[in-house]
C-alpha positions as CSV (number, residue, x, y, z in Angstrom):
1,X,34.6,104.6,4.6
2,X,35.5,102.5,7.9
3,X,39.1,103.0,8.2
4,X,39.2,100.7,11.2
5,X,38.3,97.7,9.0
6,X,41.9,97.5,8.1
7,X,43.7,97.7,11.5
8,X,45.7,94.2,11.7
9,X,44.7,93.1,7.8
10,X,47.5,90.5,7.1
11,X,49.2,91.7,3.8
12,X,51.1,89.3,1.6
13,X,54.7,88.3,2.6
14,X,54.2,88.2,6.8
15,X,53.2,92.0,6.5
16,X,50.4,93.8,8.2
17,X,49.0,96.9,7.9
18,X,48.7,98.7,11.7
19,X,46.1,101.2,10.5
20,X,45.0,103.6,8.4
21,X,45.2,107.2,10.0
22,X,43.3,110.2,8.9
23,X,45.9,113.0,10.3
24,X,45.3,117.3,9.6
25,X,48.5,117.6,9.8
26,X,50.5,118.5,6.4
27,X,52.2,115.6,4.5
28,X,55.3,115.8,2.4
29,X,57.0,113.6,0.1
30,X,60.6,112.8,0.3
31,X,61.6,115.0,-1.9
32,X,60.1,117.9,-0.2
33,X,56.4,118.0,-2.2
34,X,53.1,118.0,-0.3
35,X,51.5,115.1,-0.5
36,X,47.7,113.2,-0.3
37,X,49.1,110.4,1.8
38,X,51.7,108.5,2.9
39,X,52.8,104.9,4.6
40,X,55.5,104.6,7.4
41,X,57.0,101.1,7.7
42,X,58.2,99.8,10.4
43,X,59.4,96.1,10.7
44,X,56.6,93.9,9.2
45,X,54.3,96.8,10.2
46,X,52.7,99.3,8.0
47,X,51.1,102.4,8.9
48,X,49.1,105.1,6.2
49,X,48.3,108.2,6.9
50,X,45.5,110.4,5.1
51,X,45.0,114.4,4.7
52,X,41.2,114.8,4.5
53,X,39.7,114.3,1.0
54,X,36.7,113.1,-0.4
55,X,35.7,109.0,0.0
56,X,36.6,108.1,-3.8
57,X,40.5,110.1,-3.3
58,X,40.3,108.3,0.1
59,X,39.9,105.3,-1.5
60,X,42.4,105.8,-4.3
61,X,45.2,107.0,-1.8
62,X,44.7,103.5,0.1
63,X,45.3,101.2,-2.9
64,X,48.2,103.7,-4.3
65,X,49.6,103.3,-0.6
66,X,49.3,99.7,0.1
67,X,51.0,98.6,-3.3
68,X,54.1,101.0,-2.8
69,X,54.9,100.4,0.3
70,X,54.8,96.8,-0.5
71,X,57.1,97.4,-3.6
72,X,59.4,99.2,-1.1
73,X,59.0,96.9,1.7
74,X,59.4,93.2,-0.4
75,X,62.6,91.4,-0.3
76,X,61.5,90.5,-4.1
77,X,58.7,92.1,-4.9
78,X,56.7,91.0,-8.1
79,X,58.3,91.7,-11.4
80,X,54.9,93.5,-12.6
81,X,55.8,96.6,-10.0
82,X,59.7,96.6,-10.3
83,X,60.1,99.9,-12.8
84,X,56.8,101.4,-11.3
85,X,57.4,105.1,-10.5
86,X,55.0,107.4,-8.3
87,X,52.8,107.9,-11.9
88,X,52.9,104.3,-12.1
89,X,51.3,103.7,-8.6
90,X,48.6,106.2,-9.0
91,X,47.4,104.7,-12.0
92,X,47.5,101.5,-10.8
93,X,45.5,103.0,-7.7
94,X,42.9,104.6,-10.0
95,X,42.3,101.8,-11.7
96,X,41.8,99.6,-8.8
97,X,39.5,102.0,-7.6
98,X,37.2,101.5,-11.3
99,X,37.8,97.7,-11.6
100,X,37.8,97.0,-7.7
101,X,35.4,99.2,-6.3
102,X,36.0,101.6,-3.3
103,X,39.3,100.0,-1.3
104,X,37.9,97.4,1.2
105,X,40.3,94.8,3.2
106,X,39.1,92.2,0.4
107,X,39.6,94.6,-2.4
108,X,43.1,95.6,-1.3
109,X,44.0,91.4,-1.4
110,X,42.6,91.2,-4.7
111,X,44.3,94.0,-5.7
112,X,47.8,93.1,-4.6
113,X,47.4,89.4,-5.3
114,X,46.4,91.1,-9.6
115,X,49.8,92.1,-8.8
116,X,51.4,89.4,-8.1
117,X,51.7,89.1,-4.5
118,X,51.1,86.3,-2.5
119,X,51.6,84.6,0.6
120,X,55.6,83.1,0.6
């Protein structure tokens, strides 16, 4: 997968995502569990950082990503994502990954804008 392809995508609502990072370094959650992935925000800028894992859990951990730090980083985000919880995002990441194909700059639009998230 060419993680490059998404350094500067604009996201919905004046975001962008920086890059997409694959680090060997270990990840943990906030609440102290080790984790796939994770997306530092900073601004209008958002950065994700991937553990090594195979192209399709790549791809999966992109979408999952993209669509919580959104949630997180959205004055008003979309009604459709306001009770999600970390369950909630994976699924929603696996089944992009199924309906969407592997998680491509277009894809990632398509997926957020399923979503509800758009331009404002």
């Amino acid at each position: 997968m060419n993680l490059s392809a998404f350094d500067g995508l604009q996201l919905p609502g004046s975001f962008f995502l920086q890059g997409i990072h694959l680090t060997s370094s270990d990840i943990i959650d906030p609440i102290g569990r080790p984790a796939l992935a994770k997306s530092v925000i900073q601004g209008t800028t958002i950065s994700i950082f991937l553990t090594p894992q195979s192209k399709e859990e790549e791809s999966i951990s992109i979408y999952h990503e993209v669509l919580e730090a959104l949630t997180v980083a959205f004055d008003s985000p979309p009604e459709s994502v306001l009770e999600m919880n970390e369950a909630d995002f994976e699924h929603a990441a696996r089944a992009a990954h199924q309906n969407f194909g592997f998680a491509s700059p277009e894809n990632v639009i398509n997926f957020l804008t399923a979503y509800g998230f758009h331009e404002k």
